[in-house]
C-alpha positions as CSV (number, residue, x, y, z in Angstrom):
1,X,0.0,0.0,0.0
2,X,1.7,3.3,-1.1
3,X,2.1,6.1,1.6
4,X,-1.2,8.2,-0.2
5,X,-3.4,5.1,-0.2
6,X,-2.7,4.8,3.9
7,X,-3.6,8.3,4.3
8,X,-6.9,8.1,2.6
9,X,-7.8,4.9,4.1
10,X,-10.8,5.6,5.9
11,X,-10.2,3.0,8.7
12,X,-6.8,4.8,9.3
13,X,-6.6,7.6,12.2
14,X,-3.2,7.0,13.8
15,X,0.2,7.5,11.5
16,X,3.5,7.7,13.2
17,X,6.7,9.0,11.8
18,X,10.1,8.3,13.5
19,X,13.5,7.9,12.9
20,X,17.1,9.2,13.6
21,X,17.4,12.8,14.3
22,X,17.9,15.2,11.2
23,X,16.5,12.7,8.7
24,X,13.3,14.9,8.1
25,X,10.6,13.7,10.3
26,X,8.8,16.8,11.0
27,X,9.1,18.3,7.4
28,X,7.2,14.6,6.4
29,X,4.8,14.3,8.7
30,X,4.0,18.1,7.9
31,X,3.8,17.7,4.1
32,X,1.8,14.7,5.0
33,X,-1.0,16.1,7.3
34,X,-1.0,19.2,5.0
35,X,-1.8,16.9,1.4
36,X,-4.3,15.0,3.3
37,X,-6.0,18.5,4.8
38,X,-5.8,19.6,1.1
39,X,-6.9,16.4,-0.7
40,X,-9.6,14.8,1.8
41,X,-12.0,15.7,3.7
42,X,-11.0,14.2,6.7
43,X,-10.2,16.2,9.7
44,X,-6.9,16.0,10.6
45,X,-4.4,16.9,13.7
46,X,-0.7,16.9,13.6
47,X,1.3,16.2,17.0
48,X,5.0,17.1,17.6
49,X,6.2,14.9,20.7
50,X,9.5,16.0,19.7
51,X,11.1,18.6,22.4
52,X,12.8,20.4,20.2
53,X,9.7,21.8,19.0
54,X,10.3,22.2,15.0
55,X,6.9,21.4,13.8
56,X,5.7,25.1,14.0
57,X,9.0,26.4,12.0
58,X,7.9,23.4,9.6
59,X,4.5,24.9,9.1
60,X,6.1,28.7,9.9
61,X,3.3,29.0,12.5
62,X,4.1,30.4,16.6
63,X,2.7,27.2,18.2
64,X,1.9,27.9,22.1
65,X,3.0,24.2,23.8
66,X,0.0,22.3,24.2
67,X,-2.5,24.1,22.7
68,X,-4.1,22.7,19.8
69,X,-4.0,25.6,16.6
70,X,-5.8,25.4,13.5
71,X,-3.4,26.0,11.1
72,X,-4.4,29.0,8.9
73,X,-5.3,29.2,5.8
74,X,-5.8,25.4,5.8
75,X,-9.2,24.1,6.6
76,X,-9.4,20.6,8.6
77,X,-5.9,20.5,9.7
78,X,-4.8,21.2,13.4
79,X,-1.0,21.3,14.8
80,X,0.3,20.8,18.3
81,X,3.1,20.8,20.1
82,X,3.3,18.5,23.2
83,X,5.4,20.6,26.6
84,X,6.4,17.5,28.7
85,X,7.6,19.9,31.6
86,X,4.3,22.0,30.8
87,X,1.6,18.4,31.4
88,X,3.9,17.2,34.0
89,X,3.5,20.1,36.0
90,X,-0.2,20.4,35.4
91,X,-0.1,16.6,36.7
92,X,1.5,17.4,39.9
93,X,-0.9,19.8,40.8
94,X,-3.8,17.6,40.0
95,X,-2.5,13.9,41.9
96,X,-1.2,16.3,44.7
97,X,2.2,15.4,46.8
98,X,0.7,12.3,47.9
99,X,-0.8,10.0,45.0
100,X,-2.1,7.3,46.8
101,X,-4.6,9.8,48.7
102,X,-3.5,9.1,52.1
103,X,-4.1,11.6,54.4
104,X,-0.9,10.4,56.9
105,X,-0.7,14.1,58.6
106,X,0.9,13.1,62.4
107,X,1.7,9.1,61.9
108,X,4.7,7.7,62.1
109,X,4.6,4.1,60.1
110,X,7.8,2.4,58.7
111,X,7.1,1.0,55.4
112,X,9.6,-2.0,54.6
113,X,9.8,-3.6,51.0
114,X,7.5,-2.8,48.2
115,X,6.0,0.2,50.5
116,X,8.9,1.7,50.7
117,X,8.6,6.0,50.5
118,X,5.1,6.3,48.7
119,X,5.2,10.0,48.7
120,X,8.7,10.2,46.9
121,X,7.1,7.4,44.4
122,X,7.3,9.2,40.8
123,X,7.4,7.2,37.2
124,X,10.2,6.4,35.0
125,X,11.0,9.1,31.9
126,X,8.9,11.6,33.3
127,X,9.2,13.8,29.7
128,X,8.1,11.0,27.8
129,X,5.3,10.0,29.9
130,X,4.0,13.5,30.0
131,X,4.0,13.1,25.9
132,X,2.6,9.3,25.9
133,X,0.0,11.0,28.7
134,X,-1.2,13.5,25.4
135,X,-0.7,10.4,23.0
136,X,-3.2,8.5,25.2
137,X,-5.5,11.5,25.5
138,X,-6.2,11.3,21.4
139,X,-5.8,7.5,21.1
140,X,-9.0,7.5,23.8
141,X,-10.9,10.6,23.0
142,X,-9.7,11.7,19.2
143,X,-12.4,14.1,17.5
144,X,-10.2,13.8,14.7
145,X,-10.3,11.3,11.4
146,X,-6.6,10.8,11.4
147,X,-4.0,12.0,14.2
148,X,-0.9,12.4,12.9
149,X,2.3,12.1,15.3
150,X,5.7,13.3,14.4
151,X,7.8,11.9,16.9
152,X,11.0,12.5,18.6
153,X,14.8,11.2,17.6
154,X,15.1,7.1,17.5
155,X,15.9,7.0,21.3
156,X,13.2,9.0,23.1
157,X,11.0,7.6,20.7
158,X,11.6,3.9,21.6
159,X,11.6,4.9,25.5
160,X,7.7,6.0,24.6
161,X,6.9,3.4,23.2
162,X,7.6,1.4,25.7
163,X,6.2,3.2,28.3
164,X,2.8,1.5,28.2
165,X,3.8,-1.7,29.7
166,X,6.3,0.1,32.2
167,X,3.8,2.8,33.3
168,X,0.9,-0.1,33.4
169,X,3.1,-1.9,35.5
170,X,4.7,1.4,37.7
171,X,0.8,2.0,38.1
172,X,-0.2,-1.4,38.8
173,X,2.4,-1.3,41.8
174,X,0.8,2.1,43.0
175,X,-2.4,0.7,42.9
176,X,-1.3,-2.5,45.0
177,X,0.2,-0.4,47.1
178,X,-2.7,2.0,48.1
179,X,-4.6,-1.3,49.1
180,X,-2.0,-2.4,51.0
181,X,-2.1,0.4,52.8
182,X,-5.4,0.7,53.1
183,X,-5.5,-2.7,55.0
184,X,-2.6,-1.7,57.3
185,X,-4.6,1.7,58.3
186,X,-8.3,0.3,58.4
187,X,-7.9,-0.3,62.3
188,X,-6.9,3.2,63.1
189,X,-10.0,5.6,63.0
190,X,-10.7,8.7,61.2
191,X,-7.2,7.8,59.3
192,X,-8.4,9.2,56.0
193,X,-9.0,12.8,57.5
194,X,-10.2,14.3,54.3
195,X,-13.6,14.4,53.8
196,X,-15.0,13.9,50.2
197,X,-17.6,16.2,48.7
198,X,-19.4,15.5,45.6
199,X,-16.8,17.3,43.5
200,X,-14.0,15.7,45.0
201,X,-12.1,12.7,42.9
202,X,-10.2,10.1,44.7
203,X,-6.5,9.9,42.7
204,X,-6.9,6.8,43.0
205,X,-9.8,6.6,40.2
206,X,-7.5,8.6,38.5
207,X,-4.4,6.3,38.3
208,X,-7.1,3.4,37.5
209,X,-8.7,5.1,34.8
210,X,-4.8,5.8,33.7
211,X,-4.3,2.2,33.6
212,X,-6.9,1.0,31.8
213,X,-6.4,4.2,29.5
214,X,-2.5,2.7,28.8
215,X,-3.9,-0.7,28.1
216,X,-6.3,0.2,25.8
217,X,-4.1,2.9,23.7
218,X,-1.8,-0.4,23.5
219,X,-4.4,-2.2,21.8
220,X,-4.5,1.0,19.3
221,X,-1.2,1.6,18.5
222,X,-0.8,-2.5,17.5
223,X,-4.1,-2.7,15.2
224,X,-3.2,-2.6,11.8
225,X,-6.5,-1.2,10.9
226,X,-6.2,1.9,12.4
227,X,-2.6,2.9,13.4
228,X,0.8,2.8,10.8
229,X,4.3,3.7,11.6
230,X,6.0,5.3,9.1
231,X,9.9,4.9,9.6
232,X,12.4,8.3,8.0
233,X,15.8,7.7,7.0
234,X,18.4,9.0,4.8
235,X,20.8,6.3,3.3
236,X,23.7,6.7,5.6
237,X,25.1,4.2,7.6
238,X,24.3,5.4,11.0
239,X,20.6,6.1,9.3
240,X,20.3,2.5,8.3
241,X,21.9,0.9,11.7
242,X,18.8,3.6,13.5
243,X,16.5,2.1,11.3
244,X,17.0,-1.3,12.3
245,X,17.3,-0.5,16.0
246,X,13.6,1.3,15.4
247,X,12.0,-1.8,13.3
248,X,13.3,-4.1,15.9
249,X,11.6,-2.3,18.4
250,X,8.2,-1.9,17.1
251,X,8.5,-5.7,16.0
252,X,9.0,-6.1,19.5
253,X,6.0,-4.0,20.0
254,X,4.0,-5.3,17.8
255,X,3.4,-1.8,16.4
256,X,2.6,-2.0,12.2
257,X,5.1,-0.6,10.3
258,X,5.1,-0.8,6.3
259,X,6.3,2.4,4.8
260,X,10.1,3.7,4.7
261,X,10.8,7.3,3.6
262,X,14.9,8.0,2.1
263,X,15.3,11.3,2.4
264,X,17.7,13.9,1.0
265,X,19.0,12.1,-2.0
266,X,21.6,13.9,-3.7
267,X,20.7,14.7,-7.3
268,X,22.4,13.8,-10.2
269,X,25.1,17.2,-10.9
270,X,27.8,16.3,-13.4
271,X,29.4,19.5,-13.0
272,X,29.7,19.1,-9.1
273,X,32.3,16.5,-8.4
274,X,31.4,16.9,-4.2
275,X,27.6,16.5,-5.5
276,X,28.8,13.6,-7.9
277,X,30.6,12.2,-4.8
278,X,27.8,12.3,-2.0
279,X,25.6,10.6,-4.3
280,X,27.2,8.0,-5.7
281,X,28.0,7.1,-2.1
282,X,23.9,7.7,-1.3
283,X,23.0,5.2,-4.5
284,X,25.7,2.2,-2.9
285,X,23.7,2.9,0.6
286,X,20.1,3.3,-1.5
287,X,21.0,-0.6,-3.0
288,X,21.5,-2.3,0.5
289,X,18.7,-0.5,2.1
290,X,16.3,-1.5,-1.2
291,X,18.2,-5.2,-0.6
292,X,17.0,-4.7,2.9
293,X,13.4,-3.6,2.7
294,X,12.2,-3.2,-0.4
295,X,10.2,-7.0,-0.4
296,X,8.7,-5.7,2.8
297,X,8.3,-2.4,2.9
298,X,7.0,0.3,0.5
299,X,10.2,2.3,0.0
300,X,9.7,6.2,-1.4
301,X,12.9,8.0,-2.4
302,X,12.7,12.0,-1.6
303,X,15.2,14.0,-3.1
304,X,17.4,16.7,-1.1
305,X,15.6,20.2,-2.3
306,X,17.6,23.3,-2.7
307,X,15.5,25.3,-0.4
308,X,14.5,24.8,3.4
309,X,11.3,22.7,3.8
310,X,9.4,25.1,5.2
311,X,5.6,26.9,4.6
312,X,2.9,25.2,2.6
313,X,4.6,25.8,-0.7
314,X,7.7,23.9,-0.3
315,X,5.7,21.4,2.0
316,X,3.2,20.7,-0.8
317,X,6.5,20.0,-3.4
318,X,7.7,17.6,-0.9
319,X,4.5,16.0,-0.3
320,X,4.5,15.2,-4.2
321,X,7.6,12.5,-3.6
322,X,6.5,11.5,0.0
323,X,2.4,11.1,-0.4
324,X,2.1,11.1,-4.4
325,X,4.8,8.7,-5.2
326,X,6.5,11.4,-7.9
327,X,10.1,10.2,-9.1
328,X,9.6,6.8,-8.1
């Protein structure tokens, strides 16, 4: 299935793109969103959980972290731009110093083992749970027909997607915890000193709902139906050994993947010999990485352009080799 055919499938609403950093992720997940926005009428929203933040000098918009902007000019299409440190923060102040919702104001218990310090208890990778906590929040409740997630370099990336099955089991531990204490403090009286009115939310429904959130946005991300991961590389060595770090992951993961993007090809230049040069060491890399993948995988080769991808113009030119298949 070429790249434009997974984008107008109407069963598809989650498309991934990842790779090594520099490669062009952003610039084709943003020519991506933008053809579809332009050639569908799907609604679509584009996601940067990438720190560094490049998606809105992609689309040459000011994008305020974590606030979803249409993108002018372009009806359908959405961008935003996840703030770990912003979510995390927001987080805090919502689960509150204490997330098991003990109210231990005046006792003195030692906690041995698993109990251990409850209140210094805090999850692994807190950045990239903060952007799998927004991943989760559009895999769950998405208004949109297709979300669009341009991810961060190969490493952060592969630390997210693991997180579901080490936050469900950091939050299965939490849970098992709270009702082990709960057990240990039923004899005392009036130990839960907090009264709950009818606004008030136990954290602990939270951190369940959280759970069964993770576990379900697991079963999304591995349906081939709706969700496809869509692997950028440029054909380098380093690029290649990424790659197969990445496609050994989401085998792992179980996580589709069926589409491979080269980008920056050198063009053919006769009267360039450092031009000639890069790309006749590009078309020995292009053969092993077609030797590689190309049975497998729908392989699209994007040239290196001579300006900046950047704005809806030189987005749309790129979107002609990544979505529509041009040069092939």
């Amino acid at each position: 299935m070429a790249l434009k055919d997974l984008l107008t499938n109407p069963e598809m609403h989650f498309v991934l793109f990842g790779g090594k950093g520099g490669v062009g992720k952003t610039s084709s997940a943003a020519c991506s969103a933008l053809w579809v926005a332009e050639h569908t009428s799907k609604t679509i929203l584009i996601v940067s959980t990438d720190p560094a933040h490049s998606l809105g000098d992609s689309l040459g918009l000011a994008l305020e972290p974590g606030v979803v902007t249409p993108v002018p000019g372009v009806e359908r299409l959405s961008a935003l731009e996840i703030s770990p440190q912003k979510a995390f923060k927001e987080a805090q102040e919502k689960m509150g110093s204490n997330p098991a919702g003990l109210d231990m104001e005046g006792m003195q218990i030692p906690l041995l083992g698993d109990l251990g310090d409850l209140a210094g208890m805090s999850p692994p990778g807190a950045d990239e749970a903060m952007a799998f906590g927004t991943v989760l929040e559009y895999l769950e409740n998405s208004e949109y027909d297709l979300v669009i997630f341009d991810t961060a370099p190969t490493g952060h990336t592969l630390r997210l997607l693991s997180l579901p099955e080490i936050l469900s089991s950091w939050i299965g531990k939490l849970i098992s915890l709270r009702l082990k204490l709960g057990k240990l403090m039923g004899a005392f009286k009036g130990i839960f000193k907090r009264g709950k009115g009818k606004d008030d939310v136990d954290p602990m429904d939270s951190i369940q709902h959280l759970k069964d959130s993770i576990e379900a946005a697991k079963d999304e991300l591995q349906d081939p139906a709706k969700t496809s991961f869509v692997i950028v590389m440029i054909p380098e060595d380093m690029a290649i050994y990424e790659t197969e770090r990445l496609l050994s992951a989401l085998i792992s993961y179980e996580i589709p993947a069926h589409h491979i993007i080269v980008n920056q090809i050198f063009p053919e230049n006769v009267d360039c010999n450092f031009c000639k040069s890069r790309r006749d060491f590009q078309l020995k890399h292009l053969v092993e990485i077609e030797d590689l993948y190309k049975g497998e995988f729908d392989v699209v080769k994007v040239p290196l352009f001579e300006k900046e991808i950047r704005k809806y113009d030189q987005l749309r030119r790129m979107a002609r080799y990544v979505v529509e298949g041009e040069g092939q």
